[in-house]
Backbone as JSON, one array per atom type, in Angstrom:
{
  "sequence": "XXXXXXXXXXXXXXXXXXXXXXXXXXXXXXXXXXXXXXXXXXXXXXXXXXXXXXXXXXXXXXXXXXXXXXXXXXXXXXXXXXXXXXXXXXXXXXXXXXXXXXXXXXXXXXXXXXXXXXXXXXXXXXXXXXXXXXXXXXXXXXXXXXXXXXXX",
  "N": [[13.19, -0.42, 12.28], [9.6, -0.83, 11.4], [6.67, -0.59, 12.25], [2.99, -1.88, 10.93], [-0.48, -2.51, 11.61], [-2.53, -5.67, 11.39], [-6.37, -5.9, 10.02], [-7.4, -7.4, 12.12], [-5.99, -6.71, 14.36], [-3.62, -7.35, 14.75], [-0.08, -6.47, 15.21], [2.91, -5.85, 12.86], [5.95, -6.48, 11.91], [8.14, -4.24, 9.89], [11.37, -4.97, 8.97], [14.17, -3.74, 7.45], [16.64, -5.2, 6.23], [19.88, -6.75, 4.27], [19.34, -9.03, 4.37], [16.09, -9.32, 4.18], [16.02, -7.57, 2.2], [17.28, -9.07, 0.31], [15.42, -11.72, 0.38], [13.19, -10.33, -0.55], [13.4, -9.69, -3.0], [14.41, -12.2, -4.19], [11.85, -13.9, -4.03], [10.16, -11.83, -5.14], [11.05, -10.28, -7.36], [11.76, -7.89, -6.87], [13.79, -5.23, -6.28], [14.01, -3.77, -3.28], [15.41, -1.04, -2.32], [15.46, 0.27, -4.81], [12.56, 1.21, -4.26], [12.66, 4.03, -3.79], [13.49, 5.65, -5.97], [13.4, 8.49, -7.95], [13.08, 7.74, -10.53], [12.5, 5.86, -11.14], [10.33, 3.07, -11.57], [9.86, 1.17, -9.54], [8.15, 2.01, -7.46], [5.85, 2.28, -8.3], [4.72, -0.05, -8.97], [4.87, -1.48, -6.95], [3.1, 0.12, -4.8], [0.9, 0.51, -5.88], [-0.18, -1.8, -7.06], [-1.98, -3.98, -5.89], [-1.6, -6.76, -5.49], [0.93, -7.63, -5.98], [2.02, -5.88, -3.82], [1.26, -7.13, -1.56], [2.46, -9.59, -2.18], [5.23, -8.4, -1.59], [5.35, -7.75, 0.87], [4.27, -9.85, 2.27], [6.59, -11.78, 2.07], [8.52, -10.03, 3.63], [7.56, -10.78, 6.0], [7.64, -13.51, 6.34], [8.82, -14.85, 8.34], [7.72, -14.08, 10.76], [5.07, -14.85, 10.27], [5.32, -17.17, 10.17], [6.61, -18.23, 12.54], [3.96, -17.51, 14.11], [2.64, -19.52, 13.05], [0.58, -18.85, 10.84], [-0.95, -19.13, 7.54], [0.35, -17.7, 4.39], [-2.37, -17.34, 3.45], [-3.96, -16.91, 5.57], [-2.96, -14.33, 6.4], [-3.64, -12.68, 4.23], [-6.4, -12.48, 4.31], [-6.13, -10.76, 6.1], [-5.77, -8.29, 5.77], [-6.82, -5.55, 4.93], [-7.93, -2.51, 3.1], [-7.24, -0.53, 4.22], [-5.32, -1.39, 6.51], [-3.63, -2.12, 4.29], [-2.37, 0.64, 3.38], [-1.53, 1.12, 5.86], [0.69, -0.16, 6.38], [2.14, 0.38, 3.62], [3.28, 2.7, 4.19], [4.48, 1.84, 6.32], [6.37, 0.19, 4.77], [7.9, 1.74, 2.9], [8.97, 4.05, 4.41], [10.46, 2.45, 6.4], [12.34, 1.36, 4.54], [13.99, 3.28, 3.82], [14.28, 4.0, 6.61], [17.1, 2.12, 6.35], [19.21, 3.07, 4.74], [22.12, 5.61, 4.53], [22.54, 8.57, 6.64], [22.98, 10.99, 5.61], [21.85, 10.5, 3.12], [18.86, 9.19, 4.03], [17.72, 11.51, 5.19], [17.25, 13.23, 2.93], [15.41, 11.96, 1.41], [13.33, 11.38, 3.13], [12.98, 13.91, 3.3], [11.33, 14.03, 0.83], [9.6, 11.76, 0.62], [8.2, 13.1, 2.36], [6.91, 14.74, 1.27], [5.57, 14.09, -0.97], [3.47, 12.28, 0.58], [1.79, 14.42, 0.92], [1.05, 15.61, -1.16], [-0.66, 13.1, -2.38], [-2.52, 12.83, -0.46], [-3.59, 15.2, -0.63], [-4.83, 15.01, -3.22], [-6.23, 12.51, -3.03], [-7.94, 13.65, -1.13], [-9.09, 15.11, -3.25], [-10.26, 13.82, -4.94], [-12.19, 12.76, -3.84], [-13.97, 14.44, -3.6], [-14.68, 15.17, -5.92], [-15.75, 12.82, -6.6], [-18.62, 12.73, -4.38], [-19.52, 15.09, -5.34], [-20.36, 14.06, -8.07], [-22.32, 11.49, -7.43], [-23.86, 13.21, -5.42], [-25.15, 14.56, -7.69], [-27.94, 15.42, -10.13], [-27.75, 14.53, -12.09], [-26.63, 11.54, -11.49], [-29.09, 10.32, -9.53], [-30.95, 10.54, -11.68], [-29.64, 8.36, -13.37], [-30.41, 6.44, -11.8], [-32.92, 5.97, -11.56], [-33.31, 5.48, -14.22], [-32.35, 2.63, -14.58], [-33.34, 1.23, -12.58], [-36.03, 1.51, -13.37], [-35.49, 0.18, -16.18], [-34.95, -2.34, -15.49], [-36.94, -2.83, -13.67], [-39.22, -3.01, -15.92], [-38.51, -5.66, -17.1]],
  "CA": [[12.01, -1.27, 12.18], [8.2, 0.14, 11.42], [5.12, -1.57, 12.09], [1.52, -2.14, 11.05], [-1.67, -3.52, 11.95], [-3.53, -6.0, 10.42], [-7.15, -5.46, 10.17], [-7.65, -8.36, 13.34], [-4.83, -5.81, 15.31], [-1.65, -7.97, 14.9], [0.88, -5.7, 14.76], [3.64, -6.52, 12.1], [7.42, -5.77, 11.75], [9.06, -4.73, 8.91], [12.55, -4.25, 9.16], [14.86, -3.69, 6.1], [18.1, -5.26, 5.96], [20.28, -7.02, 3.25], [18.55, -10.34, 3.72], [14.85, -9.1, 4.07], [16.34, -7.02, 0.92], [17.36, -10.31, -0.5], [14.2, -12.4, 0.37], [11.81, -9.79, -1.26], [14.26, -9.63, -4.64], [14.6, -13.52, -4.48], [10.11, -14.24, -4.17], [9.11, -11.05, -5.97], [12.28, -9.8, -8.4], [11.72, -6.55, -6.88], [15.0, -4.51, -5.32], [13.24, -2.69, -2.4], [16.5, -0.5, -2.89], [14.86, 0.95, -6.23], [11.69, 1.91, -3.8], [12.41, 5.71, -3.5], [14.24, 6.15, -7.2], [12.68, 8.47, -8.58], [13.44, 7.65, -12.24], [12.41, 4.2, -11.38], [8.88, 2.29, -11.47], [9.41, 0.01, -8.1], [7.52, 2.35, -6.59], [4.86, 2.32, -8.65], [4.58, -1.51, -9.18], [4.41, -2.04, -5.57], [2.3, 0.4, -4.12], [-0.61, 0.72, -7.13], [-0.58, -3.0, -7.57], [-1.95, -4.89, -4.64], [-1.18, -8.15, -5.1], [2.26, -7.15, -5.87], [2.18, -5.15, -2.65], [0.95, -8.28, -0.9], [4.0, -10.53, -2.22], [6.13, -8.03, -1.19], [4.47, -7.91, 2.41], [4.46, -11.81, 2.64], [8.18, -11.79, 2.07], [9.04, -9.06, 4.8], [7.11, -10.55, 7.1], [7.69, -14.71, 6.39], [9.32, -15.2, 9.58], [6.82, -13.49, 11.42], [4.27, -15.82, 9.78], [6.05, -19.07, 10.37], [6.23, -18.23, 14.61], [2.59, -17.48, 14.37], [1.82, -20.6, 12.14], [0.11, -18.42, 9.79], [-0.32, -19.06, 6.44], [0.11, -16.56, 3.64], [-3.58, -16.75, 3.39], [-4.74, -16.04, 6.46], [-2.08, -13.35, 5.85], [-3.96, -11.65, 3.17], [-7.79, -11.97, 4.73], [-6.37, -10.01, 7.34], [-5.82, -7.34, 5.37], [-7.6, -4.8, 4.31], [-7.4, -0.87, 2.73], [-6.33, 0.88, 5.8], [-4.13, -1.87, 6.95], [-2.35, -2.06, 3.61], [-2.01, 1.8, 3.19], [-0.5, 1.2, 6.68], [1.83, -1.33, 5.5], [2.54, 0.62, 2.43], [4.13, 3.5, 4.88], [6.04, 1.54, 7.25], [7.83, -0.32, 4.12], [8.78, 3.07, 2.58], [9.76, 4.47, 5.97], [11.56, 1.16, 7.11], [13.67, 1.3, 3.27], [14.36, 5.27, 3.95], [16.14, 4.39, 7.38], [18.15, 1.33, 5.53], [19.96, 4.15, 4.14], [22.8, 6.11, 5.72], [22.04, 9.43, 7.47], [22.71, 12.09, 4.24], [20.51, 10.04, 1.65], [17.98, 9.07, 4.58], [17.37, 12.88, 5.23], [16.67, 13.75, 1.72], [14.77, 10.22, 1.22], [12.49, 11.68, 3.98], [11.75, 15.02, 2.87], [10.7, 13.8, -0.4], [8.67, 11.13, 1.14], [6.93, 14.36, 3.04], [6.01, 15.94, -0.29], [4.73, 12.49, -2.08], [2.28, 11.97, 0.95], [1.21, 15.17, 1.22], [0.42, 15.98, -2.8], [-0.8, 11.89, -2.52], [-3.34, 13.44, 0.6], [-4.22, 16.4, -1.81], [-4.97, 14.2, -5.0], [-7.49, 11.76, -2.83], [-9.27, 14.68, -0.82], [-9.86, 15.82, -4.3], [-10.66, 12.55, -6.09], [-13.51, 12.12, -3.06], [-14.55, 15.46, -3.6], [-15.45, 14.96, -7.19], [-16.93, 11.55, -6.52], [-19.23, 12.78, -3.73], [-20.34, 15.66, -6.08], [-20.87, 13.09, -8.93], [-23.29, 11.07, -6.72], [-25.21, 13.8, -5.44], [-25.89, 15.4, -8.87], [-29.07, 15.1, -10.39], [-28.03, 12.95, -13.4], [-26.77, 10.52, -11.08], [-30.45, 10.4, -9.61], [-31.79, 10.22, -13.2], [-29.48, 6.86, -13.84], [-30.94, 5.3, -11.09], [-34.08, 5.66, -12.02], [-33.32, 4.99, -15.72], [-31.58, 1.55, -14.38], [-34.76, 0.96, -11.94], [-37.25, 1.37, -14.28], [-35.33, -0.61, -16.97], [-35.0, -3.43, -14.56], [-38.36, -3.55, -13.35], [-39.49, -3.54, -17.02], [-38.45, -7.09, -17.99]],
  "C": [[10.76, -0.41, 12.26], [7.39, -0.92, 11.62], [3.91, -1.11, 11.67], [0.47, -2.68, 11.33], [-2.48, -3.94, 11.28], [-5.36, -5.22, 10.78], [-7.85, -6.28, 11.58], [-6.51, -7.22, 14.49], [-3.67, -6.22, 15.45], [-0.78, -6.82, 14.44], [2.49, -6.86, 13.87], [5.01, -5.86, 11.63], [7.83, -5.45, 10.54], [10.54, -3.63, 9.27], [13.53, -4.85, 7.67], [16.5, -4.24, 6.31], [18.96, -6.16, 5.17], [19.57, -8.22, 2.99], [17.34, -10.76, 3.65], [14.95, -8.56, 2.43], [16.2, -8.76, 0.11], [16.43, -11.45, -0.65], [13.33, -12.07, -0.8], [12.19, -9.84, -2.84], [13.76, -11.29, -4.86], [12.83, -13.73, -4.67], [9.71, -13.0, -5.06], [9.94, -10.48, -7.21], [12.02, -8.5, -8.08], [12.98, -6.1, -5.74], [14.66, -2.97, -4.6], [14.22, -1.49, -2.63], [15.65, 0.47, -3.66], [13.4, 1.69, -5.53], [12.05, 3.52, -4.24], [12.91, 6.69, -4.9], [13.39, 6.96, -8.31], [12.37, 8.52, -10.09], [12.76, 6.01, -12.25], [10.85, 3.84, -11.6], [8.74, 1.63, -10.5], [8.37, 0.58, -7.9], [6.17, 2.53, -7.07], [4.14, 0.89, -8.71], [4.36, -1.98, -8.0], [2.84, -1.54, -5.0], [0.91, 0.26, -5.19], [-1.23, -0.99, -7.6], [-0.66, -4.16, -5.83], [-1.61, -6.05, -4.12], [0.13, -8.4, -5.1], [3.19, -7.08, -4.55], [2.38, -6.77, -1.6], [2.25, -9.44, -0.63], [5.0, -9.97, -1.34], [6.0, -8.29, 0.69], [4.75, -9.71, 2.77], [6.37, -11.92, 2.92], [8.83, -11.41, 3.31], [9.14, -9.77, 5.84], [6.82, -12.64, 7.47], [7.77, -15.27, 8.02], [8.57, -15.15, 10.51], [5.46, -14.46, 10.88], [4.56, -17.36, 10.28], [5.88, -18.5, 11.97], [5.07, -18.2, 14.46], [1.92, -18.76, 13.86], [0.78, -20.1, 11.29], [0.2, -18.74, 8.46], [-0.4, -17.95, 5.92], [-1.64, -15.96, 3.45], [-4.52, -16.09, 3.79], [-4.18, -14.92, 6.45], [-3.29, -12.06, 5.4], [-5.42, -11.56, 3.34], [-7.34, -11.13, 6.03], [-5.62, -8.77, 7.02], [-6.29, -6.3, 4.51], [-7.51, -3.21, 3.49], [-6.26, -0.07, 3.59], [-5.36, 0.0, 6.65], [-3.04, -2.19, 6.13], [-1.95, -0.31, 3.05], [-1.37, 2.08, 4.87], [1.45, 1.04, 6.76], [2.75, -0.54, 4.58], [4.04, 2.19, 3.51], [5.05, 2.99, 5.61], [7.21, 1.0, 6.69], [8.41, 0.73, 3.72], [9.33, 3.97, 3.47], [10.81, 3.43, 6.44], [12.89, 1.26, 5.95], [14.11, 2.37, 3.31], [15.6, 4.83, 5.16], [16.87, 3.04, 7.07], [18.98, 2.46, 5.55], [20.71, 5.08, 4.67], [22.03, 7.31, 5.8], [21.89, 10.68, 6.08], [21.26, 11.71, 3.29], [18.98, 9.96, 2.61], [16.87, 10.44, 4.48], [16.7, 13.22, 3.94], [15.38, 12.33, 1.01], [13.39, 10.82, 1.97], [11.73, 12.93, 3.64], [10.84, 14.73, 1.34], [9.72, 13.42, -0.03], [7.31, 11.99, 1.47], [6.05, 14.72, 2.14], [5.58, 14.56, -0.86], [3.5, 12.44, -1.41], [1.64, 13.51, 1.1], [0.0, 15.74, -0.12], [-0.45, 14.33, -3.09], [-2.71, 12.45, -1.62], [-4.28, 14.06, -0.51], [-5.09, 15.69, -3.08], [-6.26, 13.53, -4.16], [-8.29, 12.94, -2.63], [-10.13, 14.72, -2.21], [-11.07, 15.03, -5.34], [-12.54, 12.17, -5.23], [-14.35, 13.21, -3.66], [-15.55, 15.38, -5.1], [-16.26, 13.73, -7.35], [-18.21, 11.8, -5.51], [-20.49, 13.95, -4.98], [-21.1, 15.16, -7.25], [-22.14, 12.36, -8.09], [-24.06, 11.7, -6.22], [-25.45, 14.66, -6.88], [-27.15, 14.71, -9.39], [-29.02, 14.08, -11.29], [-27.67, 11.71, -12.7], [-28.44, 9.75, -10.24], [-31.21, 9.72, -10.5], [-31.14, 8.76, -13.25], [-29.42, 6.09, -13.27], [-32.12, 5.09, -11.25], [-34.23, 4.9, -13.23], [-33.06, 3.32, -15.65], [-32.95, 0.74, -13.48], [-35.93, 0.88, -13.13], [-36.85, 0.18, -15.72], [-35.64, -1.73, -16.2], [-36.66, -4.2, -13.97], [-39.45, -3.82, -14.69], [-39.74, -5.1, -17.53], [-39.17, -8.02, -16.9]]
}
């Protein structure tokens, strides 16, 4: 079992086993299973697509909704970036130890290298967006956008 926290601090279970498997297949047609494959697309369809993500998340975590009397909705205002890039780790950690002890192991070091080159790729992505925003032409097409604006 892994947990996350919403963005209110509820912590939230997910634990993987044939009939959480079979929930998330049955509401979303996705076979958490296929998460870590890497020939496959789950893993792209989940994590890159939020609302996706979200279904899947609702599913996991039904039960855990129903005791609280939650609905799905309040569900999904109580989550935010950094509580679904929480989320997004404890399901791919929780579907890793599904898996017996050989495949787990190798399931895991991969995992290592995905978030780490995943790490690498944002730093970089900020890096070039921070330098974009302070450059001068960004400057210039605020002015250009200001001055149009106050024009009309």
């Amino acid at each position: 079992m892994k947990t996350f926290a919403d963005s209110a601090g509820r912590n939230w279970t997910i634990e993987i086993n044939v009939a959480t498997l079979q929930r998330v297949k049955g509401v979303t047609g996705i076979d958490l299973t296929k998460l870590i494959d890497a020939q496959g697309e789950t893993f792209t369809k989940v994590v890159e697509d939020v609302f996706v993500m979200f279904d899947v998340l609702t599913a996991l975590v039904q039960p855990q909704l129903d005791a609280q009397g939650m609905t799905t909705e309040q569900f999904g205002e109580s989550l935010d970036e950094t509580s679904l890039e929480g989320a997004v780790h404890a399901l791919i950690e929780a579907v890793i130890d599904f898996f017996q002890e050989g495949k787990r192991m190798l399931l895991r070091r991969a995992f290592a290298k995905v978030k780490t080159a995943a790490q690498r790729r944002q730093s970089t992505t900020i890096d070039k967006a921070m330098q974009a925003v302070e450059s001068p032409e960004f400057d210039q097409a605020i002015e250009n956008a200001l001055q149009s604006t106050s024009g009309n």
